[in-house]
C-alpha positions in Angstrom: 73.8 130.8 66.4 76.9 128.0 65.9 76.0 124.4 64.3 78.0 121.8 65.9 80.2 119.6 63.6 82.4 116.6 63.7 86.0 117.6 64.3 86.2 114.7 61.1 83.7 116.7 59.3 85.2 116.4 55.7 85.7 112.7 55.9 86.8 110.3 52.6 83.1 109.1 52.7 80.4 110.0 55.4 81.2 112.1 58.6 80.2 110.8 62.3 77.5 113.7 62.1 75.9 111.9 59.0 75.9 108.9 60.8 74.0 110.3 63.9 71.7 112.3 61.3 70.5 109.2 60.0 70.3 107.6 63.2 69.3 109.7 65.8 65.2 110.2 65.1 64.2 106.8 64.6 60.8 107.3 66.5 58.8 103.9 66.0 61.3 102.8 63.4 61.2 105.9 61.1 62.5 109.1 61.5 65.7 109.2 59.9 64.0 109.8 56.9 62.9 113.0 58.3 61.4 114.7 55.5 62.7 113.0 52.5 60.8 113.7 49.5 61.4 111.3 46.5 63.4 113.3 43.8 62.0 111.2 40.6 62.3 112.3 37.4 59.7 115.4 36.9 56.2 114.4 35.5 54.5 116.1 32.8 53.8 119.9 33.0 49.9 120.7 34.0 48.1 123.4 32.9 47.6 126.2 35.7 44.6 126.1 35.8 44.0 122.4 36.3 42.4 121.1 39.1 44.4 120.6 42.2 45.6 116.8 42.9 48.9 114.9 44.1 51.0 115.9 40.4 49.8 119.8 40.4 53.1 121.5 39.9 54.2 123.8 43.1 56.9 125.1 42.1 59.5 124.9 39.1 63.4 125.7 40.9 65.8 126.4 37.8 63.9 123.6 35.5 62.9 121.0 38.4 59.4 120.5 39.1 58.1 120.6 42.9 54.9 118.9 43.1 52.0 118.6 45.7 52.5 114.8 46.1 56.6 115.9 47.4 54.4 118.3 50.3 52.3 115.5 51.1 54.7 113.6 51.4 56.9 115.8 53.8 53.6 116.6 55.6 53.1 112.9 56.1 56.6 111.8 56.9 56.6 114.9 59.9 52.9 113.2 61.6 54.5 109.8 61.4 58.0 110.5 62.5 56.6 112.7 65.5 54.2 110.4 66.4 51.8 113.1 66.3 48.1 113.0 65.4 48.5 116.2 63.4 45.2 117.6 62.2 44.6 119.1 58.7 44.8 122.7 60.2 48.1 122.2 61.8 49.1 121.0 58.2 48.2 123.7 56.4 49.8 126.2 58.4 53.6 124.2 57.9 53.1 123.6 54.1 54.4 127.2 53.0 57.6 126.2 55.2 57.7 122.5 54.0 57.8 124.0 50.7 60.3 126.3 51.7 62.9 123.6 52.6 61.9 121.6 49.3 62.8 124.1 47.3 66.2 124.6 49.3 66.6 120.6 49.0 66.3 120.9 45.2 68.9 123.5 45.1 71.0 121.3 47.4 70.8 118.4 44.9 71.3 120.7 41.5 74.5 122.6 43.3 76.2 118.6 43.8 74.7 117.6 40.2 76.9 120.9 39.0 79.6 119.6 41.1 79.7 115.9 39.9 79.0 114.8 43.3 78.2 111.3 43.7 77.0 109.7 46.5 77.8 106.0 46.2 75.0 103.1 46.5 77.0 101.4 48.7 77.2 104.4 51.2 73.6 104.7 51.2 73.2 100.9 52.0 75.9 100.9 54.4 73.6 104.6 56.3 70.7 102.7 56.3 72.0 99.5 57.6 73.5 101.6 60.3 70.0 103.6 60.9 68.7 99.9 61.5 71.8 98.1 63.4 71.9 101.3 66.2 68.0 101.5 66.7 68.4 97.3 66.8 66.3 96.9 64.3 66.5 93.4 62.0 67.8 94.1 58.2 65.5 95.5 55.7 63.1 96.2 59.2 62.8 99.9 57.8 62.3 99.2 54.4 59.4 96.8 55.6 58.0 99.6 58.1 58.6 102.6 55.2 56.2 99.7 53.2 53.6 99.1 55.7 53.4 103.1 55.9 52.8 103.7 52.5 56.3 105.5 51.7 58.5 104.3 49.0 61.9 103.6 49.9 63.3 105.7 47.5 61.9 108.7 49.6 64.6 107.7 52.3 67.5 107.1 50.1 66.9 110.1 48.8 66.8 112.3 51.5 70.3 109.9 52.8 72.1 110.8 49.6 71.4 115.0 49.8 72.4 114.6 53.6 75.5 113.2 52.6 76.0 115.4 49.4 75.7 118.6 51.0 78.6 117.4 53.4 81.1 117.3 50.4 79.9 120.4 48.8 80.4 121.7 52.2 83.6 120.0 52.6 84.9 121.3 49.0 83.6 124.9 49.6 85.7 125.1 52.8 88.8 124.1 51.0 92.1 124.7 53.5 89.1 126.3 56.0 88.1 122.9 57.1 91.0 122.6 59.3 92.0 124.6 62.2 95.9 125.4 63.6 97.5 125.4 66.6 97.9 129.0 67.0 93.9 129.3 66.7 93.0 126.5 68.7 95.2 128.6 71.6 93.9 132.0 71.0 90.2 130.5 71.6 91.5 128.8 75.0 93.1 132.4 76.2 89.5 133.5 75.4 88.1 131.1 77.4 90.1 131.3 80.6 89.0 135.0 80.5 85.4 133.5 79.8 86.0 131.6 83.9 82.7 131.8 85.9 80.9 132.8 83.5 77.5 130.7 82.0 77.0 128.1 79.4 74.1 126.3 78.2 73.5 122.9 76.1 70.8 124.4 73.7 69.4 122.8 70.8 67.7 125.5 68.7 64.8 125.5 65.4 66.2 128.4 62.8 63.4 129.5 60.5 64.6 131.8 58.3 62.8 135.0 57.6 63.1 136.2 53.2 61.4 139.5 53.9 62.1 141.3 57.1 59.7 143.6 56.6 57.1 140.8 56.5 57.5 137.9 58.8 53.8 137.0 59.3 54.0 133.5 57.4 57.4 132.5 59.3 56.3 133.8 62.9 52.9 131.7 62.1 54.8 129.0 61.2 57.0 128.3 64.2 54.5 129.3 66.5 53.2 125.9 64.9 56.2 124.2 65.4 56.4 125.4 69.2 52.4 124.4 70.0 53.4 120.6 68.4 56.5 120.7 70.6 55.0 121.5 73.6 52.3 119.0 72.4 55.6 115.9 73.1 57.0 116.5 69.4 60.7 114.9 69.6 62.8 118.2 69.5 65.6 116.6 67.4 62.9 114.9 65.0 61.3 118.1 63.9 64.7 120.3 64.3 66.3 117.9 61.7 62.8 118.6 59.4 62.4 121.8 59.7 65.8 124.1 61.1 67.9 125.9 58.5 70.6 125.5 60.6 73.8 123.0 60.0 72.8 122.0 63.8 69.7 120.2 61.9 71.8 117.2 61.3 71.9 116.7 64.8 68.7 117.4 65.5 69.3 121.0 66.5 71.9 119.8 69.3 74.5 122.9 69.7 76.6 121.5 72.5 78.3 123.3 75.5 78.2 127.2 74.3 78.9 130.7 76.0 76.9 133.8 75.8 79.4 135.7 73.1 78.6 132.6 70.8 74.9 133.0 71.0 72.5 135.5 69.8 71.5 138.5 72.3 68.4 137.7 72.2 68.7 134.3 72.7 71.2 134.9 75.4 67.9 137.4 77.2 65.8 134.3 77.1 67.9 131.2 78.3 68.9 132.7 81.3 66.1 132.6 82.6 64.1 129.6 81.0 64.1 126.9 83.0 65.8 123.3 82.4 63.8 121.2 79.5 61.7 124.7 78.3 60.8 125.3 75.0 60.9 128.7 74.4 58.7 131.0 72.5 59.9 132.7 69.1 63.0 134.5 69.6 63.5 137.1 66.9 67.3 136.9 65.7 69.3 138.4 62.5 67.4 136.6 59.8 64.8 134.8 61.2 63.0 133.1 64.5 64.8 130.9 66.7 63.2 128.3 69.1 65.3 126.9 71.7 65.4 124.7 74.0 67.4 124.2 77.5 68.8 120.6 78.5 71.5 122.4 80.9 73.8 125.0 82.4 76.8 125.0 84.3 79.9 128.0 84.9 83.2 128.0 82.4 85.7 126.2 84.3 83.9 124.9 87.0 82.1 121.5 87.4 83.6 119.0 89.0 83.0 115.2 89.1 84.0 111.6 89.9 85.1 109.3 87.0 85.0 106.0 87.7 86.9 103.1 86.2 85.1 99.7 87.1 85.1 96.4 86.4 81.9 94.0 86.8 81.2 90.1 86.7 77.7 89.1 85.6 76.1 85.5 87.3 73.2 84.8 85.1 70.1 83.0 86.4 68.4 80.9 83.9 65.5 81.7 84.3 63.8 84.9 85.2 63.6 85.6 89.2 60.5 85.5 91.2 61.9 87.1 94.4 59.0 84.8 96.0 59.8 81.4 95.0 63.7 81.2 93.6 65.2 78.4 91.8 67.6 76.1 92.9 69.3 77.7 90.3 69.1 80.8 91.8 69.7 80.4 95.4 73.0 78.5 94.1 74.0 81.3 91.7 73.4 83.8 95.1 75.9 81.7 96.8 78.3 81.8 94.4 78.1 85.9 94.2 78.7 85.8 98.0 81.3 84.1 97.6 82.9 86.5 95.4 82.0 89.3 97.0 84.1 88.3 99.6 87.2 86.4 97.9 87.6 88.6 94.7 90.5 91.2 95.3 91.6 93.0 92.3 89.9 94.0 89.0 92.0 90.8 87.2 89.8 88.7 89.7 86.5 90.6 88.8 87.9 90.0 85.3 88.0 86.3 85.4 85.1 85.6 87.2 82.8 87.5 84.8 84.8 85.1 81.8 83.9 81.7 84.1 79.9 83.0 84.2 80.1 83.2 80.3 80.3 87.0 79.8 76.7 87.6 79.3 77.8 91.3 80.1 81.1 93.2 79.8 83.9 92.8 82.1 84.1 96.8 81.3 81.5 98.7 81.1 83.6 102.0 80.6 84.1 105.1 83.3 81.2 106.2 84.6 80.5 110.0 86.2 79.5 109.2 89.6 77.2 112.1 89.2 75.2 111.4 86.6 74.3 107.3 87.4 70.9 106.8 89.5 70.8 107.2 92.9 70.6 104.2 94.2 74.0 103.1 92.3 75.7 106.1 93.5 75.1 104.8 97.0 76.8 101.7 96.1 79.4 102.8 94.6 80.4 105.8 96.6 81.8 104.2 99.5 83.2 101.6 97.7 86.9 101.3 98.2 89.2 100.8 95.3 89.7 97.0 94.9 87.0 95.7 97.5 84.0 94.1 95.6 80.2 95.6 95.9 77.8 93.2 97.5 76.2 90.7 95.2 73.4 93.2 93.4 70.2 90.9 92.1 68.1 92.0 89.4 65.7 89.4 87.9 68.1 88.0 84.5 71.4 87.5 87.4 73.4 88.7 90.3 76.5 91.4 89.4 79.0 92.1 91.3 80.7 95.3 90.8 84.2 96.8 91.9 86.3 100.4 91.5 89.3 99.7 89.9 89.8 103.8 89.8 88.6 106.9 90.7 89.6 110.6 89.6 88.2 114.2 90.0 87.6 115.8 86.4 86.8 119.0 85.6 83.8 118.5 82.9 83.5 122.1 82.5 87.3 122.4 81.0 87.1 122.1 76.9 89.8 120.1 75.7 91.8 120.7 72.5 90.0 118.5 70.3 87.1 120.5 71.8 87.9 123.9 70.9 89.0 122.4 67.5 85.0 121.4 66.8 83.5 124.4 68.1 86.0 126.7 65.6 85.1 124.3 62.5 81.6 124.1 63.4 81.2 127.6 63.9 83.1 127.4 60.0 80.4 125.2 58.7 77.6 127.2 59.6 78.9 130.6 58.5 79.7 128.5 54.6 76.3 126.6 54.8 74.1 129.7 55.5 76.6 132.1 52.3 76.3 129.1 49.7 72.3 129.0 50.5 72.2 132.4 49.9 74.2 132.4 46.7 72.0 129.7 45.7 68.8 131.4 46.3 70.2 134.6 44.3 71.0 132.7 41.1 68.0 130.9 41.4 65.3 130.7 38.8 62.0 129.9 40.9 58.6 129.8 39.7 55.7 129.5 42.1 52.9 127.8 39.9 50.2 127.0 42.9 49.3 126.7 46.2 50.7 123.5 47.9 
């Protein structure tokens, strides 16, 4: 399966795909601390066979202690993220993967100790400010909700600075890899025109990874789990960027735009026939299961749209519209969008106007695909001639008036440069991600003490 990355994936500081890894799960203002357990300084060794509570030792990972109270904690972080009421039996059966990935996020953290990677505080601050400012959240609003759920903070900046670690030790391990040239960026673009007609999909995918592939018992259990709480309104990207062991994680399992040669076989056997928002049921790939899910297909080369350029000017009421009983204010406000309706002429006009009412909304909103607005806009808009304004259109804040300064046919389905230039580093990323786990694992000194 290919990860997607950020063309800027080895940025100075954080890439764009940190950024939308910390941003885009906020479910009820939490979720980009998907999973985060608090990486304190170990506690005191127990005896094995103390009794079992919240500081029994899990596991020891080349000296660091895993403790019950880091499952919990994951356990609890996955109910409240989701939303989910998830019972004590559904628990049980995800703890052997939960401690899974903590044992991988320990290695994660002792591979950028080794590599005197530092995440800055300052970077952290400035993630978590930006979970906050793009869910429009207040300042310190998730610090005060991580409170009120009984989660210390430390949990999430914790879980911010391995995110953003493992994207330098990534970056490093690349080297001269983490760039792509001309001459490859063509070859994949010959491939592609031969690829013409032919299928793609916008998949985001779970990858469980299977140890034993003689024995796959506990990991089949587990993301039959994972597939139930889906199909139970689990946010696919919340519990992808929990629980996949895939790169695409940090995008909450989003793969993009990808042809059949870039997918799995088996994957390919299922998506072309599951049906648009499907989760799928384990798919058994090269080291592990795979759930998937499809948001959309469309043919290599072909799909066609409008792009619109407009330009809009916003007439605000002052108070909220009772389409029974108006304001003066109102039926004065109406007046004056009729009037430009009919006397505004260009774009500049549209422009000016929209500055006189105060700018309550952008002159430009940015092109919009005439395709993919709601169908009652695309009948306005349509038939709307370049430089002729829309009707005044009332909603209960104002009246807008709306007018195409441009139009153009685009082919969606054509990858661009830039494009082709993600898809080769992401595929990149993945293939160095999955090795250095690997490696990791192998030189690993892991003790399982108890049962989490």
């Amino acid at each position: 399966m290919r990860a997607r990355f950020s063309k800027t994936a080895f940025p100075p500081h954080v890439s764009r795909r940190g950024h939308r890894a910390l941003s885009f799960a906020l479910t009820a203002g939490l979720a980009a601390c998907v999973g985060g357990a608090a990486l304190a300084a170990p506690p005191a060794p127990v005896a094995d066979d103390a009794p079992v509570h919240q500081d029994s030792i899990v596991a020891v990972i080349n000296g660091t202690v895993l403790t019950r109270r880091d499952v919990d904690n994951r356990g609890r972080l996955f109910a409240l993220s989701s939303g989910l009421n998830v019972s004590d039996e559904v628990m049980a059966r995800l703890r052997p993967q939960i401690v899974r990935q903590l044992i991988d996020e320990r290695l994660r953290q002792q591979e950028m100790l080794s590599r005197h990677i530092n995440v800055p505080p300052e970077q952290i601050a400035a993630s978590i400010a930006d979970i906050e400012h793009r869910n429009g959240m207040p300042q310190n609003a998730l610090r005060d909700r991580l409170a009120q759920d009984g989660i210390s903070l430390t949990t999430l900046i914790d879980q911010i600075r391995v995110q953003l670690g493992w994207t330098q030790v990534l970056r490093e391990e690349m080297g001269s890899r983490g760039r792509t040239t001309a001459a490859e960026i063509a070859q994949r673009e010959e491939a592609l025109r031969h690829e013409d007609g032919k299928p793609q999909y916008m998949i985001s995918e779970i990858f469980v990874p299977v140890d034993d592939p003689r024995h796959t018992e506990n990991e089949l259990k587990f993301t039959e789990t994972v597939i139930q709480e889906l199909r139970n309104g689990a946010p696919f990207p919340i519990v992808a960027a929990q629980f996949s062991q895939n790169q695409s994680a940090l995008d909450g399992g989003m793969m993009g735009w990808v042809q059949e040669d870039s997918l799995d076989p088996q994957v390919v056997a299922v998506v072309r026939q599951m049906p648009i928002g499907a989760i799928s049921n384990p798919i058994r790939v090269a080291g592990g299961f795979v759930i998937a899910t499809l948001e959309g297909r469309r043919t290599v080369g072909h799909q066609m749209g409008t792009v619109l350029s407009l330009r809009q000017a916003f007439l605000p009421f002052t108070t909220q519209l009772n389409p029974q009983n108006p304001t003066e204010q109102q039926r004065a406000t109406l007046q004056q969008a009729t009037q430009l309706s009919s006397s505004a002429h260009s774009c500049d006009d549209l422009e000016a106007a929209n500055r006189k009412y105060g700018e309550k909304r952008p002159s430009n909103p940015g092109e919009l695909v005439l395709e993919r607005i709601n169908p009652q806009m695309q009948q306005v808009l349509a038939g709307l001639s370049a430089g002729k304004a829309s009707r005044p259109l009332v909603s209960t804040e104002g009246i807008e008036v709306l007018m195409v300064c441009g139009r153009q046919q685009k082919n969606f389905a054509q990858q661009t440069p830039s494009e082709i230039a993600d898809q080769l580093l992401n595929e990149r990323v993945e293939q160095t991600s999955r090795q250095l786990n690997r490696d990791l694992h192998r030189r690993a000194v892991i003790e399982m003490r108890s049962k989490a």
